[in-house]
PDB file of N, CA, C, O and CB in Angstrom:
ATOM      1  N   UNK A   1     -28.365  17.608  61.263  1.00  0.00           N
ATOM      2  CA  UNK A   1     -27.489  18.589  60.674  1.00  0.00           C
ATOM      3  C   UNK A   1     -27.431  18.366  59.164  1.00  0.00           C
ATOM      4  O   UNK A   1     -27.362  17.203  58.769  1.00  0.00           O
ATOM      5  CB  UNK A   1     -26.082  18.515  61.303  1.00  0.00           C
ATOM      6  N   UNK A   2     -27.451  19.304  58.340  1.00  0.00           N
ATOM      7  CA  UNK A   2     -27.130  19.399  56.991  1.00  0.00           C
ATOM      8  C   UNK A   2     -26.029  19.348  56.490  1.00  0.00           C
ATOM      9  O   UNK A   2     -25.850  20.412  55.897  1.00  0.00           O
ATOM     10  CB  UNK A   2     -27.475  20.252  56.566  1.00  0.00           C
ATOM     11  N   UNK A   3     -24.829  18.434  56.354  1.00  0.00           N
ATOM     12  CA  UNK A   3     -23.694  17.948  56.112  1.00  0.00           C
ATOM     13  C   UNK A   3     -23.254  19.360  54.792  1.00  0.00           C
ATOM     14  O   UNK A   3     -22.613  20.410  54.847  1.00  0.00           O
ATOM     15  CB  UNK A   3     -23.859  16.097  55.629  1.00  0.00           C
ATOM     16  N   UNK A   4     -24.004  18.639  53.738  1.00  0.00           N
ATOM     17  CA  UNK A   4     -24.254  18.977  52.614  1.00  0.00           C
ATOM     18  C   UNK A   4     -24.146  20.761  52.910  1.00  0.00           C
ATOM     19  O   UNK A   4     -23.025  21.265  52.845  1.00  0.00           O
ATOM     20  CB  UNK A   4     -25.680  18.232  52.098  1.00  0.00           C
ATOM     21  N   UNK A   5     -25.049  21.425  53.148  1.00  0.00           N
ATOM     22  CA  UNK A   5     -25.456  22.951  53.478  1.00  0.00           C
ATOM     23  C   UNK A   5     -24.319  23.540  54.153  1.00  0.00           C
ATOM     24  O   UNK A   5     -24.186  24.744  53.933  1.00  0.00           O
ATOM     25  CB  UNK A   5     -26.789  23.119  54.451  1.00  0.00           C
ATOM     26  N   UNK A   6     -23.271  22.886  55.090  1.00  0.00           N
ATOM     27  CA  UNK A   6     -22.073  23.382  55.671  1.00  0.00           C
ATOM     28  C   UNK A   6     -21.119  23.948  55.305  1.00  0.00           C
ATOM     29  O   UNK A   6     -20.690  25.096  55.415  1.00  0.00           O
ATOM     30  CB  UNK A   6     -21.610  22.779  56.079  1.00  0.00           C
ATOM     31  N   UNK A   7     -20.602  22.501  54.570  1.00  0.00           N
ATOM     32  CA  UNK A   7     -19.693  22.606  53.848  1.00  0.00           C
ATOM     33  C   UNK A   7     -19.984  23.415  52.413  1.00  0.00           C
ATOM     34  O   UNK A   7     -19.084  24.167  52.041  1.00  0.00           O
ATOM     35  CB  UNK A   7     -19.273  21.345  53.767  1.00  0.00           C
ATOM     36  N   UNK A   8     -21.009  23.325  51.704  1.00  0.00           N
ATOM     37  CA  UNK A   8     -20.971  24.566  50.957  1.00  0.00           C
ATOM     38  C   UNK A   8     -20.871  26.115  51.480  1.00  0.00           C
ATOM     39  O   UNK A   8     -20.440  27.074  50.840  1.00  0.00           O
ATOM     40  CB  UNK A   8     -22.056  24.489  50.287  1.00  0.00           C
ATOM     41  N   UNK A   9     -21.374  26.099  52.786  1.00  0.00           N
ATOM     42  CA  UNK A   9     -20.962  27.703  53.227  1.00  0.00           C
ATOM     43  C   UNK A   9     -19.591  27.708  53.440  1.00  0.00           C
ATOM     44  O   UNK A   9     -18.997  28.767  53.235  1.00  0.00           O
ATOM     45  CB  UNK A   9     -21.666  28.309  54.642  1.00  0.00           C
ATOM     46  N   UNK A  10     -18.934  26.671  53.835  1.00  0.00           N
ATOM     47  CA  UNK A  10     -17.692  26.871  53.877  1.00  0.00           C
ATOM     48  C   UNK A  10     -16.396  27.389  52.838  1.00  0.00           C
ATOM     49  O   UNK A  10     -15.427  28.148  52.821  1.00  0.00           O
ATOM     50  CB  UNK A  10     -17.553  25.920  54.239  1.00  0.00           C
ATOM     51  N   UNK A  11     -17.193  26.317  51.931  1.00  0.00           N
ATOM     52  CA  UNK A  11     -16.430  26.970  50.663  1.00  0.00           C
ATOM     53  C   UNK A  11     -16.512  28.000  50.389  1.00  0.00           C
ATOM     54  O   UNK A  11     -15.557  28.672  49.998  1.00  0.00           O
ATOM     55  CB  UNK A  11     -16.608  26.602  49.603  1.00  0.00           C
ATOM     56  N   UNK A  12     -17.980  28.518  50.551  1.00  0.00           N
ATOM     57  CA  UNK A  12     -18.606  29.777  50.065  1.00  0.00           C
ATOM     58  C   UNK A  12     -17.382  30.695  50.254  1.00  0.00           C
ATOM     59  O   UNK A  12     -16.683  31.211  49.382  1.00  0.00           O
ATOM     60  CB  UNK A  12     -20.022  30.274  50.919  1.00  0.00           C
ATOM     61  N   UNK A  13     -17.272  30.790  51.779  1.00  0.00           N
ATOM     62  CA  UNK A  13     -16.618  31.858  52.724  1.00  0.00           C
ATOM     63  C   UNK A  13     -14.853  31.095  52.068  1.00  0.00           C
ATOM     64  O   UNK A  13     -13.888  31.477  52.729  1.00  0.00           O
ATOM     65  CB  UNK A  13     -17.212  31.657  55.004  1.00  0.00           C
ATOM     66  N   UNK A  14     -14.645  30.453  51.288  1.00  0.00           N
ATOM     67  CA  UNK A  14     -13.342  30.525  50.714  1.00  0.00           C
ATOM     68  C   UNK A  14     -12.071  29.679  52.115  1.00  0.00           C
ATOM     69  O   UNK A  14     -10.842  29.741  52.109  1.00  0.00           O
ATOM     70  CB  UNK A  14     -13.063  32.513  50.327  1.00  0.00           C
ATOM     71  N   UNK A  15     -12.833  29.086  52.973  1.00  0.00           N
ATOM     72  CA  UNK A  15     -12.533  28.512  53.971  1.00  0.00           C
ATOM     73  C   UNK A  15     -12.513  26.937  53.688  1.00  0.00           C
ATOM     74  O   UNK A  15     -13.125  26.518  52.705  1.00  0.00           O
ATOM     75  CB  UNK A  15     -13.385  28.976  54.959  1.00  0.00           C
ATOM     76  N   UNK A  16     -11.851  26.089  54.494  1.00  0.00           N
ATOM     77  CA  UNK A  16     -11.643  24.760  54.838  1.00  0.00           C
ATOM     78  C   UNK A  16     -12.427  24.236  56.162  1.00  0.00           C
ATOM     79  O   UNK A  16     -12.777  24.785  57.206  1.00  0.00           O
ATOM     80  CB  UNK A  16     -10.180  24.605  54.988  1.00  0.00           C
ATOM     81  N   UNK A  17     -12.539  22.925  55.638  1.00  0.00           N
ATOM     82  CA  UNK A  17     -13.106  22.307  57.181  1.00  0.00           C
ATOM     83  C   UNK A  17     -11.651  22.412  58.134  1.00  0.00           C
ATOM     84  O   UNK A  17     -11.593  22.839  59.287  1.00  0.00           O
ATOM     85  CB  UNK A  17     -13.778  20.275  57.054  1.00  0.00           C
ATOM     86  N   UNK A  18     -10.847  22.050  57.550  1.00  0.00           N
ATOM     87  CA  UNK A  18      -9.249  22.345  58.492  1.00  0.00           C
ATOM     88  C   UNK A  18      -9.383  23.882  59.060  1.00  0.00           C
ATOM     89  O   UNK A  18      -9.248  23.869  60.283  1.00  0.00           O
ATOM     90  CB  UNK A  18      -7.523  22.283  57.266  1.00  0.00           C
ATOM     91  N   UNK A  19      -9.545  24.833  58.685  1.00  0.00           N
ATOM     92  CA  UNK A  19      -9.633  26.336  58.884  1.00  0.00           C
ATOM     93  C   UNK A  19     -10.261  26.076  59.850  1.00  0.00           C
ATOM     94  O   UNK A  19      -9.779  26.060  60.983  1.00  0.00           O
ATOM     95  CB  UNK A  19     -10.221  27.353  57.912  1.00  0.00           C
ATOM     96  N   UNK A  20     -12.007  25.708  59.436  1.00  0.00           N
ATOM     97  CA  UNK A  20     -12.939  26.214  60.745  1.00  0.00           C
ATOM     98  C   UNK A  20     -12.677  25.433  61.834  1.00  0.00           C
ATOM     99  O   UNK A  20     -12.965  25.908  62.933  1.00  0.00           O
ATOM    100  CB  UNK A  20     -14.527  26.131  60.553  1.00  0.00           C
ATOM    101  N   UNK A  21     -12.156  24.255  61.775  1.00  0.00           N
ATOM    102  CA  UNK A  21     -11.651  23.311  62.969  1.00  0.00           C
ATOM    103  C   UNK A  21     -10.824  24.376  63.772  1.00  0.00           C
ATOM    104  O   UNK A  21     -10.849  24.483  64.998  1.00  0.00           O
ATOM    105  CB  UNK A  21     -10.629  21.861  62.445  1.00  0.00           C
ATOM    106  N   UNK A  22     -10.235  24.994  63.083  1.00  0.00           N
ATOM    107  CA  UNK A  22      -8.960  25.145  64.430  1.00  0.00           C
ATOM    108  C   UNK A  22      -9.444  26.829  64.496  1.00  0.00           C
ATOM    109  O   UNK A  22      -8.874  27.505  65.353  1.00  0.00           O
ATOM    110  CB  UNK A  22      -6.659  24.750  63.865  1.00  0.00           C
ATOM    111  N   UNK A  23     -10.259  27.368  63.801  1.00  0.00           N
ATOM    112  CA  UNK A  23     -10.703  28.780  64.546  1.00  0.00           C
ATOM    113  C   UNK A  23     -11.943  28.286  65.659  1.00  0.00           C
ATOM    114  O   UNK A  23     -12.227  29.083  66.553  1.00  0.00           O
ATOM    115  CB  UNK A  23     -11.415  30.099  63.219  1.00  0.00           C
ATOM    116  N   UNK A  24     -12.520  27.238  65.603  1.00  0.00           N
ATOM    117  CA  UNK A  24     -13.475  26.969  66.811  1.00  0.00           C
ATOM    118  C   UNK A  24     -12.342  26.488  67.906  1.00  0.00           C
ATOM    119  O   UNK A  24     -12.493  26.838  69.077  1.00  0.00           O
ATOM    120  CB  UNK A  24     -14.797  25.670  66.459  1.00  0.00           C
ATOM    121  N   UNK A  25     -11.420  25.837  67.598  1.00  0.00           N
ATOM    122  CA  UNK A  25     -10.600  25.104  68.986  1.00  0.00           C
ATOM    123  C   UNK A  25     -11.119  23.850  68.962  1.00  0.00           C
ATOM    124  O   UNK A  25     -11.577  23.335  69.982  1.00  0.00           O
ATOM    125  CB  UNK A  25     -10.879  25.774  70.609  1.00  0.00           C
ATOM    126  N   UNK A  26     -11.095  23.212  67.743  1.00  0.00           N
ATOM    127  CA  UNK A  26     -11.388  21.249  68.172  1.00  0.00           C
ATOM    128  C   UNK A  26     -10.429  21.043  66.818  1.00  0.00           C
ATOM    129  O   UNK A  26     -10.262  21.829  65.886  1.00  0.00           O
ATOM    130  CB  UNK A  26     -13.673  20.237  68.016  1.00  0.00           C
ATOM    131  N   UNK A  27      -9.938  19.903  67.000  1.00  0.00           N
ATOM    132  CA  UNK A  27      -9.310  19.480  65.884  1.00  0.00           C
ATOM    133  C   UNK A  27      -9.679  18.851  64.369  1.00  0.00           C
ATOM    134  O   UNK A  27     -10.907  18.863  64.286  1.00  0.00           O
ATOM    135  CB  UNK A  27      -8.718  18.785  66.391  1.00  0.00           C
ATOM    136  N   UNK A  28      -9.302  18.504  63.587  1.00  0.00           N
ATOM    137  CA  UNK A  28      -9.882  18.101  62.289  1.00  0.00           C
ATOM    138  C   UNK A  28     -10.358  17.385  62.561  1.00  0.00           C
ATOM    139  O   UNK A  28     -11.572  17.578  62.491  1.00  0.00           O
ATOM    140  CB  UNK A  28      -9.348  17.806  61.274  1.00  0.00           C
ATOM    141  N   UNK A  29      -9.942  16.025  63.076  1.00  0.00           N
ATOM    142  CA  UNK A  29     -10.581  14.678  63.302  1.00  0.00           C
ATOM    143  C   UNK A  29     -11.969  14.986  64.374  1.00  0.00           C
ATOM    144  O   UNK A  29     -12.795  14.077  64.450  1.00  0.00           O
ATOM    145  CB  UNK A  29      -9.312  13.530  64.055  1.00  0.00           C
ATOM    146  N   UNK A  30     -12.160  16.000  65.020  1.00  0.00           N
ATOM    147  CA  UNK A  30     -12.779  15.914  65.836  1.00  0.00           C
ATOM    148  C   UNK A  30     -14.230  16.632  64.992  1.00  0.00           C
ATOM    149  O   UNK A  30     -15.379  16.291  65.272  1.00  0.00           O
ATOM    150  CB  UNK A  30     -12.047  16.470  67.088  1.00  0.00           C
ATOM    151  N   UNK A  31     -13.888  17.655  63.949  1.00  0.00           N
ATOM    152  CA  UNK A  31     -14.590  18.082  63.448  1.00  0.00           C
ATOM    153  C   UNK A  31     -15.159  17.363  62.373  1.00  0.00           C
ATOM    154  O   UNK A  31     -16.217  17.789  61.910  1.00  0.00           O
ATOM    155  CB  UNK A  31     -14.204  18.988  63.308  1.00  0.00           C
ATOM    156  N   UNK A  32     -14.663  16.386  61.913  1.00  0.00           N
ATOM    157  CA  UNK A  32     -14.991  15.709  60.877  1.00  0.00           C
ATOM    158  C   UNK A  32     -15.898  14.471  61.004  1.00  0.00           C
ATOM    159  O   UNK A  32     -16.501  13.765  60.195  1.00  0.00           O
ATOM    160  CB  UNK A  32     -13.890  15.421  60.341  1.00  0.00           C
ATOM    161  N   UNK A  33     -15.689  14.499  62.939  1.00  0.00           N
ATOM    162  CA  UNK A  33     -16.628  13.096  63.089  1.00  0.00           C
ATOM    163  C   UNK A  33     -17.972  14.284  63.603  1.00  0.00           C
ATOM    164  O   UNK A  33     -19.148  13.920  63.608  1.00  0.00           O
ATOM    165  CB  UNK A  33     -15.911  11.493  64.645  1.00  0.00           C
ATOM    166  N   UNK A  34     -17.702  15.185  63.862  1.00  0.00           N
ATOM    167  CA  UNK A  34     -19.411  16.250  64.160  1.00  0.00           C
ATOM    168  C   UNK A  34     -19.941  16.297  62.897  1.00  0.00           C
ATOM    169  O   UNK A  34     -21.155  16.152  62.748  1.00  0.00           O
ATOM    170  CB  UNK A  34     -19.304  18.181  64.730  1.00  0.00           C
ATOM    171  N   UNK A  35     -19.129  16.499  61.861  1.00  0.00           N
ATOM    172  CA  UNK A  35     -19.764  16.754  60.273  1.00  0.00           C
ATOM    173  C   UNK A  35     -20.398  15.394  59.646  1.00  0.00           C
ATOM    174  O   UNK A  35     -21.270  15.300  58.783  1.00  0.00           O
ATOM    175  CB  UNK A  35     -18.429  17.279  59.113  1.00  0.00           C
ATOM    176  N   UNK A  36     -19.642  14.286  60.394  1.00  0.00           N
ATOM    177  CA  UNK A  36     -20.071  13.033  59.269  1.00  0.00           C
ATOM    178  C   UNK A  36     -21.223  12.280  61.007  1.00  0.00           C
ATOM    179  O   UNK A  36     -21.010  11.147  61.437  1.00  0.00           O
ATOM    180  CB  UNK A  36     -17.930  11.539  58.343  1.00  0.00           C
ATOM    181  N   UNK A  37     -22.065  13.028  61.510  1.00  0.00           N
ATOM    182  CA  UNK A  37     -22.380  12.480  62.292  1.00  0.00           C
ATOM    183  C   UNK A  37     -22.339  11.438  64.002  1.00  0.00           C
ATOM    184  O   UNK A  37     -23.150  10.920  64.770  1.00  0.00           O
ATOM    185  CB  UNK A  37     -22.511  12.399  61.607  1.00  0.00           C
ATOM    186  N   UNK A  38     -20.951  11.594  63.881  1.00  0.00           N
ATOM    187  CA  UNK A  38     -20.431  10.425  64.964  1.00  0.00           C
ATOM    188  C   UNK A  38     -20.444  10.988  66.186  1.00  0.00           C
ATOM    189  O   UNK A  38     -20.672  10.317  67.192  1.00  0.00           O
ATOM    190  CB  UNK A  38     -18.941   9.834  64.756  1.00  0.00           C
ATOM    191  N   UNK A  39     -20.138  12.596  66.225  1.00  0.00           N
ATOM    192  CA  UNK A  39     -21.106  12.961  67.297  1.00  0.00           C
ATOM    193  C   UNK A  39     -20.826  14.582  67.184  1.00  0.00           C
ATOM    194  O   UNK A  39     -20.121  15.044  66.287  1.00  0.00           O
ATOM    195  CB  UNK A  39     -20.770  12.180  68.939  1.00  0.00           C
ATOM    196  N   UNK A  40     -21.519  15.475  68.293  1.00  0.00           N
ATOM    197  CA  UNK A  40     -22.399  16.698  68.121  1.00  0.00           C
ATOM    198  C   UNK A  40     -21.590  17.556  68.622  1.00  0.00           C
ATOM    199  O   UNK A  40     -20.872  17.556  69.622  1.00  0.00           O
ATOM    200  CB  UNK A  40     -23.780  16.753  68.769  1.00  0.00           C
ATOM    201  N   UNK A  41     -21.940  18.787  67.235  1.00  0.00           N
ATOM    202  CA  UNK A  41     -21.295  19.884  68.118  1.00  0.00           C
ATOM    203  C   UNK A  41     -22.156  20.832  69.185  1.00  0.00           C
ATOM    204  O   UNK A  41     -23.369  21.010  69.070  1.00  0.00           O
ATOM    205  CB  UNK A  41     -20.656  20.839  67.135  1.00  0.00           C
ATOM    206  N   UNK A  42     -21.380  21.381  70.185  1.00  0.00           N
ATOM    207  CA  UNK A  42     -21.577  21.952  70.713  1.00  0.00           C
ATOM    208  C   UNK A  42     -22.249  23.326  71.497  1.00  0.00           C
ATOM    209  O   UNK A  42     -21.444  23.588  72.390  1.00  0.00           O
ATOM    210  CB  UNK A  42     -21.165  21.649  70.523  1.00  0.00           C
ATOM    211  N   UNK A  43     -22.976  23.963  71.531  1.00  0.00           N
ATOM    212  CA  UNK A  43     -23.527  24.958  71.491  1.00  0.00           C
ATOM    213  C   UNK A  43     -22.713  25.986  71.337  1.00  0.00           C
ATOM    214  O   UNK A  43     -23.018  26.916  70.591  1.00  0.00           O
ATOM    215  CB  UNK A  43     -24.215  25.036  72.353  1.00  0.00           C
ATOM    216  N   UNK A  44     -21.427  25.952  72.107  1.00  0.00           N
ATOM    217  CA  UNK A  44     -20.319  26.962  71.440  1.00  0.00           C
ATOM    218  C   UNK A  44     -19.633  26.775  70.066  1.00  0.00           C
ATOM    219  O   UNK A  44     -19.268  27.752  69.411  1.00  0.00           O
ATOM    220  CB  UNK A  44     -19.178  27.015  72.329  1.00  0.00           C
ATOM    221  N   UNK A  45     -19.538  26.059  69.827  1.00  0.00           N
ATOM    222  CA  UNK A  45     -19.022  24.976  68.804  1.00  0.00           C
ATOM    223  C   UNK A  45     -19.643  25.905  67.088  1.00  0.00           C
ATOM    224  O   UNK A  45     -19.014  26.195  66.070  1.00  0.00           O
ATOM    225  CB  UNK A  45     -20.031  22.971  69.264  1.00  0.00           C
ATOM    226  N   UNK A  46     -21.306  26.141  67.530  1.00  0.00           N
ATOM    227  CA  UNK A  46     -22.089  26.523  66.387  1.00  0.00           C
ATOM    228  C   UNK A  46     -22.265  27.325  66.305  1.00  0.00           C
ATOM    229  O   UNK A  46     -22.703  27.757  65.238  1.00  0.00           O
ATOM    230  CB  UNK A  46     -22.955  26.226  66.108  1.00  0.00           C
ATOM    231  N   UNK A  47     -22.003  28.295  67.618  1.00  0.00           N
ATOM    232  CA  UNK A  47     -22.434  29.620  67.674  1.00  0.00           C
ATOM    233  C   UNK A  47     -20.841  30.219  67.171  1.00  0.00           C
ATOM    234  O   UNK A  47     -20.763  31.178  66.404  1.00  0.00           O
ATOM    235  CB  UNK A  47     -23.132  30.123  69.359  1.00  0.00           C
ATOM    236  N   UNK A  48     -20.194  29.850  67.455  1.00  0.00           N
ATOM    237  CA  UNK A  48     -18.692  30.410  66.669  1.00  0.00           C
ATOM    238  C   UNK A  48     -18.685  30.127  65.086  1.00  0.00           C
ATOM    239  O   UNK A  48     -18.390  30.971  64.239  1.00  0.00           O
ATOM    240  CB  UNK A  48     -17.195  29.499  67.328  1.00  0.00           C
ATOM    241  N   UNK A  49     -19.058  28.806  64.832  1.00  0.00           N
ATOM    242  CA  UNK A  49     -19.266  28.831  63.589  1.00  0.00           C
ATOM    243  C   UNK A  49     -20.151  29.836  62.603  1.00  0.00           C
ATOM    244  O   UNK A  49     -19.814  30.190  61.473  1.00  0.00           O
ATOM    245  CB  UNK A  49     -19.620  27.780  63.525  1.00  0.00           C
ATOM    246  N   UNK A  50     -21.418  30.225  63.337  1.00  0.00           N
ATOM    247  CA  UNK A  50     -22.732  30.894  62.655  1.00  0.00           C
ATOM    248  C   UNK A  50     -21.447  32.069  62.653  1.00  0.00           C
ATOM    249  O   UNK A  50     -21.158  32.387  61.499  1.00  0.00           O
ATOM    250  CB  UNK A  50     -24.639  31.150  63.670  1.00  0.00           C
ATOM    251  N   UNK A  51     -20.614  32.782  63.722  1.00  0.00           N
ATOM    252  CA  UNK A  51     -19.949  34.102  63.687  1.00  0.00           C
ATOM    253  C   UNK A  51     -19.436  33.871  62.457  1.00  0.00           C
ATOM    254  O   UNK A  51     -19.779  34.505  61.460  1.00  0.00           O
ATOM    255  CB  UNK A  51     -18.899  34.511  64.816  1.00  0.00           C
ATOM    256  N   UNK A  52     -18.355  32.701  62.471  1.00  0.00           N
ATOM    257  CA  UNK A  52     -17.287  32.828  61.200  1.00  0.00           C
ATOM    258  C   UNK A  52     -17.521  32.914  60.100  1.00  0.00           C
ATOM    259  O   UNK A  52     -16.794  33.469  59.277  1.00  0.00           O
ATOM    260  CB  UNK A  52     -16.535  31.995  61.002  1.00  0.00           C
ATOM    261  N   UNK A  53     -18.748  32.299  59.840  1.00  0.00           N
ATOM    262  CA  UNK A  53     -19.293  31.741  58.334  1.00  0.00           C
ATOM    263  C   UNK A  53     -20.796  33.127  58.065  1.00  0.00           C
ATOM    264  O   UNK A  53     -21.357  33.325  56.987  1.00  0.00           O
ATOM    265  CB  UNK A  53     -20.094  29.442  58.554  1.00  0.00           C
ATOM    266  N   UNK A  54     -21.097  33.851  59.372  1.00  0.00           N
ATOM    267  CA  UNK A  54     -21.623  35.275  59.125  1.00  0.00           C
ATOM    268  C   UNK A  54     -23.684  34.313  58.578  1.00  0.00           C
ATOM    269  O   UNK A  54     -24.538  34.698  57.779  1.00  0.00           O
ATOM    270  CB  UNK A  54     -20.214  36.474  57.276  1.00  0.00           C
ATOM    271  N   UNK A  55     -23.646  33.127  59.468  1.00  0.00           N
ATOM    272  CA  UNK A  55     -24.485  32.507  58.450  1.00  0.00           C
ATOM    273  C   UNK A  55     -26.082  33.221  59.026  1.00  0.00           C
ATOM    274  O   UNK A  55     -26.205  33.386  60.240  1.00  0.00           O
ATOM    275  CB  UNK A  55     -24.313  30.539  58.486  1.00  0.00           C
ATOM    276  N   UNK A  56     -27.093  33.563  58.209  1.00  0.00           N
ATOM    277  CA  UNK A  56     -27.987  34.163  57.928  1.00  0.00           C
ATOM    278  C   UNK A  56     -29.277  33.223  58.691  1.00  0.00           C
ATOM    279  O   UNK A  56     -30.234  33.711  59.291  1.00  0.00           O
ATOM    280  CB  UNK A  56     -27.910  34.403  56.417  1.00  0.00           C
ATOM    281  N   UNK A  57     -29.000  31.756  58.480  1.00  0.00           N
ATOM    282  CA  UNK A  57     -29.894  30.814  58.754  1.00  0.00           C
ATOM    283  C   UNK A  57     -29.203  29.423  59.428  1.00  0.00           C
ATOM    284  O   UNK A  57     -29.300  28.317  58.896  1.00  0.00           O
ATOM    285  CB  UNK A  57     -30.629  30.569  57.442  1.00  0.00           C
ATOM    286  N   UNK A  58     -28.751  29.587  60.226  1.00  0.00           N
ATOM    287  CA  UNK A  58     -27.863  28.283  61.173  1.00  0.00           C
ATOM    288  C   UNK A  58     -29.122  27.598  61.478  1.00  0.00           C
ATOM    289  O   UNK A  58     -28.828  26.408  61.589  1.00  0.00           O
ATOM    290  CB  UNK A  58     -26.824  28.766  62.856  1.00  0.00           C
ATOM    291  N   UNK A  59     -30.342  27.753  61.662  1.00  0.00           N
ATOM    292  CA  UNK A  59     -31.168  26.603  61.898  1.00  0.00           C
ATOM    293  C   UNK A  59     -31.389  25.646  60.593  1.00  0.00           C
ATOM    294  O   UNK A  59     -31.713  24.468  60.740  1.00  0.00           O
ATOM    295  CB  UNK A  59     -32.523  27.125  62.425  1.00  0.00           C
ATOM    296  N   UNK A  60     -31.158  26.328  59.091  1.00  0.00           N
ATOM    297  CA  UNK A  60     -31.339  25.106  57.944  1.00  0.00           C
ATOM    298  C   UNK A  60     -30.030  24.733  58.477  1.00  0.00           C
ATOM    299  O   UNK A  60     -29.751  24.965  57.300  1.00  0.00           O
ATOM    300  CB  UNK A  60     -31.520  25.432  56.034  1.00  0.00           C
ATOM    301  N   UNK A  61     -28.942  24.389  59.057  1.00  0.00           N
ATOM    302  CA  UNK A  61     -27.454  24.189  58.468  1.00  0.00           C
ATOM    303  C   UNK A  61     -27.691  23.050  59.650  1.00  0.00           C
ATOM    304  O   UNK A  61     -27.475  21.864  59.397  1.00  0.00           O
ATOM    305  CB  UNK A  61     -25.951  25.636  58.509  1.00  0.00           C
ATOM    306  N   UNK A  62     -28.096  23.433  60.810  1.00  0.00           N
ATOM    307  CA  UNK A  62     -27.472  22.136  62.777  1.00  0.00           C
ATOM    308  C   UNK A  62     -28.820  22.058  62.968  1.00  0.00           C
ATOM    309  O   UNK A  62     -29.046  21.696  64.122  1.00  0.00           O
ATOM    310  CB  UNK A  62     -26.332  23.056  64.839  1.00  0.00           C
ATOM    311  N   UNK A  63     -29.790  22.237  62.351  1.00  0.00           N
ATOM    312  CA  UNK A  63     -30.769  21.727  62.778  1.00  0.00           C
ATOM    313  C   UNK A  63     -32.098  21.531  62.227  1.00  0.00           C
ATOM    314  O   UNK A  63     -33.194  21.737  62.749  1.00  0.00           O
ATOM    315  CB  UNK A  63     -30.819  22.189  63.600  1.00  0.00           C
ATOM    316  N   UNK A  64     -31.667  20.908  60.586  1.00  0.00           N
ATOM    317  CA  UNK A  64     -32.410  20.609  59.931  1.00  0.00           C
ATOM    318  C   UNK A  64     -33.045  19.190  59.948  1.00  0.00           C
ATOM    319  O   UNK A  64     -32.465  18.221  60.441  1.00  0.00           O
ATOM    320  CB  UNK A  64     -31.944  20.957  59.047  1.00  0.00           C
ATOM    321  N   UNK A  65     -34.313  19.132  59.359  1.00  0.00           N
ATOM    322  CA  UNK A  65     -35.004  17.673  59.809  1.00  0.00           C
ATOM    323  C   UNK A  65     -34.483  16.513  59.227  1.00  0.00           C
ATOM    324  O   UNK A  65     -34.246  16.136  58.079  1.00  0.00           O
ATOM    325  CB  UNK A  65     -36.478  17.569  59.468  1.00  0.00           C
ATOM    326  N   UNK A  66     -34.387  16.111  60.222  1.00  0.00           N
ATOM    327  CA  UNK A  66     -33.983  14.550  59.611  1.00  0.00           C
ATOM    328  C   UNK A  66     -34.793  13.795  58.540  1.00  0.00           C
ATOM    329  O   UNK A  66     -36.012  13.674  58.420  1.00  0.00           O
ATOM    330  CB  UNK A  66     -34.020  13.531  60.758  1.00  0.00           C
ATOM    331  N   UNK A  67     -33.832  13.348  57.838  1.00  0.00           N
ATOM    332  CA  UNK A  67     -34.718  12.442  56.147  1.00  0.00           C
ATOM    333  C   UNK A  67     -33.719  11.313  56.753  1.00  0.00           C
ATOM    334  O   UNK A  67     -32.581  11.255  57.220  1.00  0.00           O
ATOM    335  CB  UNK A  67     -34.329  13.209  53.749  1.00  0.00           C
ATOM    336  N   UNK A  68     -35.151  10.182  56.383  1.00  0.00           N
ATOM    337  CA  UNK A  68     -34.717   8.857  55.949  1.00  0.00           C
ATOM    338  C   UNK A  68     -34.926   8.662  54.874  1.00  0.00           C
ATOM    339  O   UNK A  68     -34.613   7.584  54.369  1.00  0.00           O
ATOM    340  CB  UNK A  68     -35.138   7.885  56.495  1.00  0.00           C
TER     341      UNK A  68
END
């Protein structure tokens, strides 16, 4: 996932990670450990997100290649 690429759409859309947490139905903490890696969102999870955030390209954003 593109940490980085998210959260700038988020802002974009004038939104919070607090906002999109609770229009998907998981909580901050819960969203914040999917964003910082600790574990994965959901297939509903992203597909509500791609709605909210209207995003054009959700495959650069949850499923971009991993860099070491």
């Amino acid at each position: 996932m593109n940490k980085e690429l998210l959260l700038y759409e988020i802002r974009k859309h004038g939104l919070t990670a607090e906002k999109v947490s609770q229009a998907i139905g998981i909580s901050k903490s819960a969203f914040s450990k999917k964003i910082n890696g600790k574990s994965e969102f959901t297939l509903s999870e992203i597909q509500a997100i791609v709605k909210i955030l209207g995003l054009d390209s959700p495959m650069d954003v949850f499923f971009a290649p991993q860099v070491s």
